[in-house]
PDB file as gemmi writes it, atoms N, CA and C in Angstrom:
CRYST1    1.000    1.000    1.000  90.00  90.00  90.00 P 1                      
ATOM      1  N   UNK A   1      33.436  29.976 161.417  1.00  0.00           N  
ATOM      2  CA  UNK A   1      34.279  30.584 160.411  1.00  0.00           C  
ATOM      3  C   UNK A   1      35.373  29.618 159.956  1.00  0.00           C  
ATOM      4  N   UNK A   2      35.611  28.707 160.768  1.00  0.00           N  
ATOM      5  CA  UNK A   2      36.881  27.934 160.293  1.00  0.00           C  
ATOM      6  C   UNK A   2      36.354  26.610 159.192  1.00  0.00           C  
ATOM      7  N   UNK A   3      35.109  26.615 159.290  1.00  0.00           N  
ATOM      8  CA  UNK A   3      34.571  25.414 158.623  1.00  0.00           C  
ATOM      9  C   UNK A   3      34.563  26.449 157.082  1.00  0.00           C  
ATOM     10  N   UNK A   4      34.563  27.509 157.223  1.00  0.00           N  
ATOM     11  CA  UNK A   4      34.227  27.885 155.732  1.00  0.00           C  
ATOM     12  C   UNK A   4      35.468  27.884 155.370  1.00  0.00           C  
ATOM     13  N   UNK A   5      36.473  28.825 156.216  1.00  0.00           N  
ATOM     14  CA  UNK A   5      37.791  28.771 155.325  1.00  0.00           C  
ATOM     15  C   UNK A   5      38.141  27.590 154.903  1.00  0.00           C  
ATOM     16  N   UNK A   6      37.706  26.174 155.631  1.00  0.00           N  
ATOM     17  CA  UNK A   6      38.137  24.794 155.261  1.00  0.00           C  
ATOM     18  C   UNK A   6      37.336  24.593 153.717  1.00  0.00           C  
ATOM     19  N   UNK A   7      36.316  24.747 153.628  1.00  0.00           N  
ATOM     20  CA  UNK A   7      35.688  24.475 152.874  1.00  0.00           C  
ATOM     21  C   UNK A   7      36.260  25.599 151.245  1.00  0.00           C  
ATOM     22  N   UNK A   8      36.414  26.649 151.809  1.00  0.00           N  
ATOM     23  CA  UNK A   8      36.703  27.452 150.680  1.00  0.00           C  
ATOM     24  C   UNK A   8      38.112  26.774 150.341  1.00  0.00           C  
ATOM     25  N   UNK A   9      39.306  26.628 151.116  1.00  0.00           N  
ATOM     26  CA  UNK A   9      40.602  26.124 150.536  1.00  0.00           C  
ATOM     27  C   UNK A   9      40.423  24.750 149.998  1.00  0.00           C  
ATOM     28  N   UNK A  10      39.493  23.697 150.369  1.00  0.00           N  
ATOM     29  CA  UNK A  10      39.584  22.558 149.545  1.00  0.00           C  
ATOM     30  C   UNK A  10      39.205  22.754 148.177  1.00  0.00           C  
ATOM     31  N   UNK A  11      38.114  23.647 148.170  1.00  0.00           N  
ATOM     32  CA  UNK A  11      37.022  24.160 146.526  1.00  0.00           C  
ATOM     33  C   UNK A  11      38.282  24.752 145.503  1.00  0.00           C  
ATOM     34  N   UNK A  12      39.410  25.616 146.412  1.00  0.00           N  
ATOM     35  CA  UNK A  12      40.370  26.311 145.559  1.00  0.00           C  
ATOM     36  C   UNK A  12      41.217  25.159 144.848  1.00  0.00           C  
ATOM     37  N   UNK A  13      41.820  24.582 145.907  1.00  0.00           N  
ATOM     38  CA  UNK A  13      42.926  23.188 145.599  1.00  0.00           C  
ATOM     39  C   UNK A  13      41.882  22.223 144.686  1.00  0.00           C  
ATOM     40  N   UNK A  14      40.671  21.645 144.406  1.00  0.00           N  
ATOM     41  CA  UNK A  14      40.124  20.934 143.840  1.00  0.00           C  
ATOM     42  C   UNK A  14      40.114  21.806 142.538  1.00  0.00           C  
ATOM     43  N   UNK A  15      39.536  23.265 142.210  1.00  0.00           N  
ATOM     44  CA  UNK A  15      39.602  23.933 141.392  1.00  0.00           C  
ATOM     45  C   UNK A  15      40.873  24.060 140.724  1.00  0.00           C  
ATOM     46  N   UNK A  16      42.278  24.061 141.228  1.00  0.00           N  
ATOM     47  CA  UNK A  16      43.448  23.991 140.902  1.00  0.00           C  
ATOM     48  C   UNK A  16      44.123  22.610 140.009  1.00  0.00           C  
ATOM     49  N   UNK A  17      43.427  21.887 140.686  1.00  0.00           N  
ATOM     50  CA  UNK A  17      43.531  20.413 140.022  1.00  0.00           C  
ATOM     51  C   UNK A  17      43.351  20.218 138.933  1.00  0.00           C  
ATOM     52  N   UNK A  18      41.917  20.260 139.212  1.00  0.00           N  
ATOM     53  CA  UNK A  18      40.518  20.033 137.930  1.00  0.00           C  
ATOM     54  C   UNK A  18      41.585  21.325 136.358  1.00  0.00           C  
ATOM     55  N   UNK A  19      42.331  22.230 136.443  1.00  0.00           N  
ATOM     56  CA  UNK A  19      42.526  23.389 135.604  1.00  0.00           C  
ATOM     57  C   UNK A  19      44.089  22.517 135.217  1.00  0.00           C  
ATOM     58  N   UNK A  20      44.823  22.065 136.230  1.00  0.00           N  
ATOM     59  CA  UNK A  20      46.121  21.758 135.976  1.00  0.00           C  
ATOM     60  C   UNK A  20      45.756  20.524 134.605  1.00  0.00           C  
ATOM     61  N   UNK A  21      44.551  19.396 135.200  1.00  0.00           N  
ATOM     62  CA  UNK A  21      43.851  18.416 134.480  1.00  0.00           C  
ATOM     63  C   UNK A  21      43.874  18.766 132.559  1.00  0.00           C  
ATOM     64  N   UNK A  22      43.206  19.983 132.903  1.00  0.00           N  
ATOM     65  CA  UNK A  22      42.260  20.736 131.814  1.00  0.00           C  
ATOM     66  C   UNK A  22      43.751  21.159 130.855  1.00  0.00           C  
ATOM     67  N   UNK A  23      44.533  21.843 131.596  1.00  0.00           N  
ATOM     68  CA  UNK A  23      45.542  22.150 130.606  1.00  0.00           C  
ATOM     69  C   UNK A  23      46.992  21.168 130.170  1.00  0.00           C  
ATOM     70  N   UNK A  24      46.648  20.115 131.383  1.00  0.00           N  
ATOM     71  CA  UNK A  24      47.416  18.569 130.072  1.00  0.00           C  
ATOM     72  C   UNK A  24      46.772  18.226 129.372  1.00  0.00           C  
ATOM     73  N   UNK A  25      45.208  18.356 129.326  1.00  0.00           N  
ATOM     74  CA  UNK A  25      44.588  17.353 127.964  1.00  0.00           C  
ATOM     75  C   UNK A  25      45.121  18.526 127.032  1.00  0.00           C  
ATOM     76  N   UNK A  26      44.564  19.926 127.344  1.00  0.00           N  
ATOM     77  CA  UNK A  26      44.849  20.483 126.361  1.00  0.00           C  
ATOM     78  C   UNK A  26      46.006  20.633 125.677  1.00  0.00           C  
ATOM     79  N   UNK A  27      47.246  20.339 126.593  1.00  0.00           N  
ATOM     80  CA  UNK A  27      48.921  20.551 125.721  1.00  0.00           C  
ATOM     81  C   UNK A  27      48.352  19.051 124.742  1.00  0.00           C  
ATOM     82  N   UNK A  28      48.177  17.870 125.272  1.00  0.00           N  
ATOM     83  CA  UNK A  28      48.010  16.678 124.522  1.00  0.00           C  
ATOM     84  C   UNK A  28      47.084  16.715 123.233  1.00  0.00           C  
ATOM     85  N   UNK A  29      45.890  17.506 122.977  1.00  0.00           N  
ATOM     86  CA  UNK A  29      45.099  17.959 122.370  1.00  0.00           C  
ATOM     87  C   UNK A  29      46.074  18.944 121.128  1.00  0.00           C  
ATOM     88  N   UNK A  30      46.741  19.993 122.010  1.00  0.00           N  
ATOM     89  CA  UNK A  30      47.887  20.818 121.111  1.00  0.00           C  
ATOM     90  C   UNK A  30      48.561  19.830 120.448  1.00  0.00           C  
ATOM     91  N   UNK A  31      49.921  18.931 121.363  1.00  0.00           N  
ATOM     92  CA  UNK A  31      50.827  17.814 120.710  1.00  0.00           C  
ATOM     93  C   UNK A  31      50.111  17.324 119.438  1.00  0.00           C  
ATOM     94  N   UNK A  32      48.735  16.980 119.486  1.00  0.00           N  
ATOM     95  CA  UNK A  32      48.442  15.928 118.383  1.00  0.00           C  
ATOM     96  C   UNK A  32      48.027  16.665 117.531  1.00  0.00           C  
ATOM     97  N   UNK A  33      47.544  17.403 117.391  1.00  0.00           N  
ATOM     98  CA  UNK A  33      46.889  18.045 116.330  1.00  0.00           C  
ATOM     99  C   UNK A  33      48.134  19.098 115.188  1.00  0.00           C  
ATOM    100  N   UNK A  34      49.068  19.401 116.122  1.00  0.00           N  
ATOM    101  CA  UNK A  34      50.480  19.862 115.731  1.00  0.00           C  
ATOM    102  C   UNK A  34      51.019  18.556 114.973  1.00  0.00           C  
ATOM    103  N   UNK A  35      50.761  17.424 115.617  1.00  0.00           N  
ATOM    104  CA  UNK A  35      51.638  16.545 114.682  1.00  0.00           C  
ATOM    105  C   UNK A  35      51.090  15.471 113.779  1.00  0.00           C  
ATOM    106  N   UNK A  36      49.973  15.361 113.805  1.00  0.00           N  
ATOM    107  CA  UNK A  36      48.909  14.963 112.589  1.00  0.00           C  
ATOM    108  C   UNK A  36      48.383  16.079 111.630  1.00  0.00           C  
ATOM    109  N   UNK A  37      48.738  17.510 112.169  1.00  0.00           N  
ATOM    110  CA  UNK A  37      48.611  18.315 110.958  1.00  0.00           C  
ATOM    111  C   UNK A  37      46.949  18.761 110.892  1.00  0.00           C  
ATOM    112  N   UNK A  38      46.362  18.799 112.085  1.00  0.00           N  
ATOM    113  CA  UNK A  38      44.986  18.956 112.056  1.00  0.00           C  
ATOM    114  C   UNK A  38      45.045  20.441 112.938  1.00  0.00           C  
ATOM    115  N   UNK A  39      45.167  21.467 112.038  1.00  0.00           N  
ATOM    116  CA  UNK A  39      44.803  23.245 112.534  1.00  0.00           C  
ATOM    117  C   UNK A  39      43.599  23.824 113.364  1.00  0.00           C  
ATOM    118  N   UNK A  40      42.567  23.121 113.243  1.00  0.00           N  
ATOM    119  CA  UNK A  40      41.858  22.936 114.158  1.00  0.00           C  
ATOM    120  C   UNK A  40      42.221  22.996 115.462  1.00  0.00           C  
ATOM    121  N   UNK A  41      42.452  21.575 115.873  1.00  0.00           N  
ATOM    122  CA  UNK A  41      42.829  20.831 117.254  1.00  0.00           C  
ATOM    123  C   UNK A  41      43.559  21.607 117.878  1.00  0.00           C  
ATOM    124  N   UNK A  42      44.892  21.839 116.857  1.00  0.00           N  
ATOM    125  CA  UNK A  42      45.596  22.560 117.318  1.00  0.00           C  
ATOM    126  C   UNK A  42      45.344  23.834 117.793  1.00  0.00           C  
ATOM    127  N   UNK A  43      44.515  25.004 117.680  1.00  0.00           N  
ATOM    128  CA  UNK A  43      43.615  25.911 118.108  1.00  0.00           C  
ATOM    129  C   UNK A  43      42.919  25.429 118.809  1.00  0.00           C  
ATOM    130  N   UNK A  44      42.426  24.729 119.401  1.00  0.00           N  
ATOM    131  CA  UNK A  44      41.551  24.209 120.150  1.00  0.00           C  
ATOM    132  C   UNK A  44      42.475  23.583 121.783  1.00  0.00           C  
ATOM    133  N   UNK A  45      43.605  22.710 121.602  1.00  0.00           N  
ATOM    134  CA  UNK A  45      44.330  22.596 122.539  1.00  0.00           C  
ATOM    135  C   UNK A  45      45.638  24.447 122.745  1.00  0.00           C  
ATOM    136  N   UNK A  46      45.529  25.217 122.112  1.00  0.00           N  
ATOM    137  CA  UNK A  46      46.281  26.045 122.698  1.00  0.00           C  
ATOM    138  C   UNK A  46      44.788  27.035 123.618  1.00  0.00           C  
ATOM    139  N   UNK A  47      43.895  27.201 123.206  1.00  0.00           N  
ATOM    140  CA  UNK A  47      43.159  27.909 123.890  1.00  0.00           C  
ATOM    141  C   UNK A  47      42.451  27.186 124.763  1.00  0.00           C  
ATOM    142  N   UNK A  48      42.920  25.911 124.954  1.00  0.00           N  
ATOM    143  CA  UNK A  48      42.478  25.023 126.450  1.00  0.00           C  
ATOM    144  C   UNK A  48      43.625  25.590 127.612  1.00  0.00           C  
ATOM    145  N   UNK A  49      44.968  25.501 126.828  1.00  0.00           N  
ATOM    146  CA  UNK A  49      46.102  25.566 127.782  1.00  0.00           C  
ATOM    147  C   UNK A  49      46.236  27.163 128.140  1.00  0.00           C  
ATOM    148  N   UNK A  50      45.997  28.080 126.915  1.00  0.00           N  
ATOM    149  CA  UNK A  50      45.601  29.427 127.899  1.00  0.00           C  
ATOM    150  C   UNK A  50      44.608  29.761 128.866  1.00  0.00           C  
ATOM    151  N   UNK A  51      43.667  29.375 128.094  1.00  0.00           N  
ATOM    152  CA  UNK A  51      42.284  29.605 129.546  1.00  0.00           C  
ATOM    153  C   UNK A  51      42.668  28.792 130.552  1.00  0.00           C  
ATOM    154  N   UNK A  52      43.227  27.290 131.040  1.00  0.00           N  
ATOM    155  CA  UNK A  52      43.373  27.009 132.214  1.00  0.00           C  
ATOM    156  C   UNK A  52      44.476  27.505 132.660  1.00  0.00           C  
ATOM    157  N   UNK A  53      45.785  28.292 131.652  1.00  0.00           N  
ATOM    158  CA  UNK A  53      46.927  28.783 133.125  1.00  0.00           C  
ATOM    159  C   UNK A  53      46.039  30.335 133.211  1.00  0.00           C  
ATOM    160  N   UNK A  54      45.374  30.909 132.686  1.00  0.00           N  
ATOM    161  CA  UNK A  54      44.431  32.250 132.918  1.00  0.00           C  
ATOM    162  C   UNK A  54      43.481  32.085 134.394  1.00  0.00           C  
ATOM    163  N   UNK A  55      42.703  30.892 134.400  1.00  0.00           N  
ATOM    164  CA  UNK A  55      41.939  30.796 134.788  1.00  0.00           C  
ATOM    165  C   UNK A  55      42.712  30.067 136.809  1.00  0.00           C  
ATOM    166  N   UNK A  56      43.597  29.511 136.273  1.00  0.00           N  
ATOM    167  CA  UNK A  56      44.126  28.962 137.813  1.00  0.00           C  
ATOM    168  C   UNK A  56      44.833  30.307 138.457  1.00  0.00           C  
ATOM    169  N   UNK A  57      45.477  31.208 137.560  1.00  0.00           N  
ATOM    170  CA  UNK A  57      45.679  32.327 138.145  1.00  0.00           C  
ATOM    171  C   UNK A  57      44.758  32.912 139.189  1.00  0.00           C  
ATOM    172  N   UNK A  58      43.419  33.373 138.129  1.00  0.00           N  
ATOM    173  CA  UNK A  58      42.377  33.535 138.721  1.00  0.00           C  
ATOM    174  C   UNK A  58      41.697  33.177 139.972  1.00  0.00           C  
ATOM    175  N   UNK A  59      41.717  31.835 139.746  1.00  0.00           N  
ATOM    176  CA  UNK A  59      41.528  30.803 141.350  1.00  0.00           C  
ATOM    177  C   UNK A  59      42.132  31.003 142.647  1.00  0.00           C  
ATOM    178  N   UNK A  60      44.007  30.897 142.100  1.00  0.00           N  
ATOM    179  CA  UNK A  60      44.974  31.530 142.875  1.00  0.00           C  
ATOM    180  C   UNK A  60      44.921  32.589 143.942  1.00  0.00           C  
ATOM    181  N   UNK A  61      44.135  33.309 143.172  1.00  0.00           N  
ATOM    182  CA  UNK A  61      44.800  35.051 143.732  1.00  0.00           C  
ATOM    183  C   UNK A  61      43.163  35.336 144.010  1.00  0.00           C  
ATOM    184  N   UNK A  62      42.508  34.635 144.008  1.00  0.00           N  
ATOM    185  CA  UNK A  62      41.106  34.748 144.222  1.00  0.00           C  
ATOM    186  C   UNK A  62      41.025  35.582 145.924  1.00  0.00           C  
ATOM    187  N   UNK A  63      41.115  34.656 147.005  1.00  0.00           N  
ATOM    188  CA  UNK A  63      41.189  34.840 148.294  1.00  0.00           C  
ATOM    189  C   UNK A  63      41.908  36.137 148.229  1.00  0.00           C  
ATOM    190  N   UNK A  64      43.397  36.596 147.921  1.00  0.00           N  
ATOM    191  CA  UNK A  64      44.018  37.917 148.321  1.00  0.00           C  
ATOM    192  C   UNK A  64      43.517  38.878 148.031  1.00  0.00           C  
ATOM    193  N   UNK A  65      42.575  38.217 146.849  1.00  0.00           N  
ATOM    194  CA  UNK A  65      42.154  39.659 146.110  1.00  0.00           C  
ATOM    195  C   UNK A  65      40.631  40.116 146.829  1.00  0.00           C  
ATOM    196  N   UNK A  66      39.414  39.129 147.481  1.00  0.00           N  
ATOM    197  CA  UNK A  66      38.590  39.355 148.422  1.00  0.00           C  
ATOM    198  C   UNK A  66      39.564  39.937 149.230  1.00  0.00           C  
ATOM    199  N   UNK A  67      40.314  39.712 150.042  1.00  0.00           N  
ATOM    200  CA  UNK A  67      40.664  39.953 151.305  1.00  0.00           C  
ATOM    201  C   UNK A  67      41.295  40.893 151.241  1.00  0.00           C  
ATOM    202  N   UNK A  68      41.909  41.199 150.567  1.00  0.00           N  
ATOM    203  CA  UNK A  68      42.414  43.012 149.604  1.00  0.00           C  
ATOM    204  C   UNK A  68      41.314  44.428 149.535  1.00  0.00           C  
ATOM    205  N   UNK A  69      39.892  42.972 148.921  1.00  0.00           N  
ATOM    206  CA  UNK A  69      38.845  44.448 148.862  1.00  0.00           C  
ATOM    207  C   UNK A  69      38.237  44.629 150.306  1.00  0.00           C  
ATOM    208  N   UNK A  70      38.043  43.685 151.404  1.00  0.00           N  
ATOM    209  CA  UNK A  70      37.604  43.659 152.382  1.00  0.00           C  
ATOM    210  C   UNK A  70      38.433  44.668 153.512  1.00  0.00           C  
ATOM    211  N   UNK A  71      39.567  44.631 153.271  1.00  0.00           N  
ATOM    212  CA  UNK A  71      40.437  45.596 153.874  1.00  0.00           C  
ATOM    213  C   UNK A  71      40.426  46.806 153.551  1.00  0.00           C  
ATOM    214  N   UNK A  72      40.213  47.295 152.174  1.00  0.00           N  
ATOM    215  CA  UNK A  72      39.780  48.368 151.548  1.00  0.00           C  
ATOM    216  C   UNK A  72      38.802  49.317 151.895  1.00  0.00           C  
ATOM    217  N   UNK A  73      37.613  48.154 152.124  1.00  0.00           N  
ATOM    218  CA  UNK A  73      36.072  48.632 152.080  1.00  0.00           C  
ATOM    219  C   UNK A  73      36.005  48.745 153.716  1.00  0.00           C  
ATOM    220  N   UNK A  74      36.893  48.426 154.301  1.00  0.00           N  
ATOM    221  CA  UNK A  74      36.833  48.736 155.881  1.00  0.00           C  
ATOM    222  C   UNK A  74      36.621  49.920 156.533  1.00  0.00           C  
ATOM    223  N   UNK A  75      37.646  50.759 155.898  1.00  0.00           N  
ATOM    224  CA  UNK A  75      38.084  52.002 156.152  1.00  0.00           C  
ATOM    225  C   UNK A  75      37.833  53.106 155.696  1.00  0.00           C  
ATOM    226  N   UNK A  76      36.522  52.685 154.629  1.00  0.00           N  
ATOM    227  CA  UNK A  76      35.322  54.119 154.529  1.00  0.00           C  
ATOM    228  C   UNK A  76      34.860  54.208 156.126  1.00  0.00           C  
TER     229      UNK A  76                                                      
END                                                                             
């Protein structure tokens, strides 16, 4: 059991990364397209930077929220 929790907390923290990654290109993607005037891009880097702070949430609260339903589903 301890090899999985190891394994599951590195996958989270790598997943956390990889999203933090995802939503600087995307502010940088936002920055430029805001300031070259391209409406596009700019739609394109704000819905990078929402889906990755959406999505690291997600990642986040992943574990409490198994371990929330597991506690739940105990006590039928």
């Amino acid at each position: 059991m301890d090899v999985l929790t190891d394994l599951v907390g590195s996958t989270v923290a790598v997943g956390i990364v990889c999203l933090v990654a995802v939503a600087a290109i995307g502010g940088l993607v936002w920055a430029g397209g805001n300031f070259w005037d391209h409406g596009r891009a700019t739609q394109i880097g704000k819905g990078a930077v929402a889906v990755s702070i959406i999505a690291a949430f997600v990642v986040g609260g992943a574990s409490a929220l198994i371990r929330w339903g597991a506690q739940a589903g105990s006590g039928i």
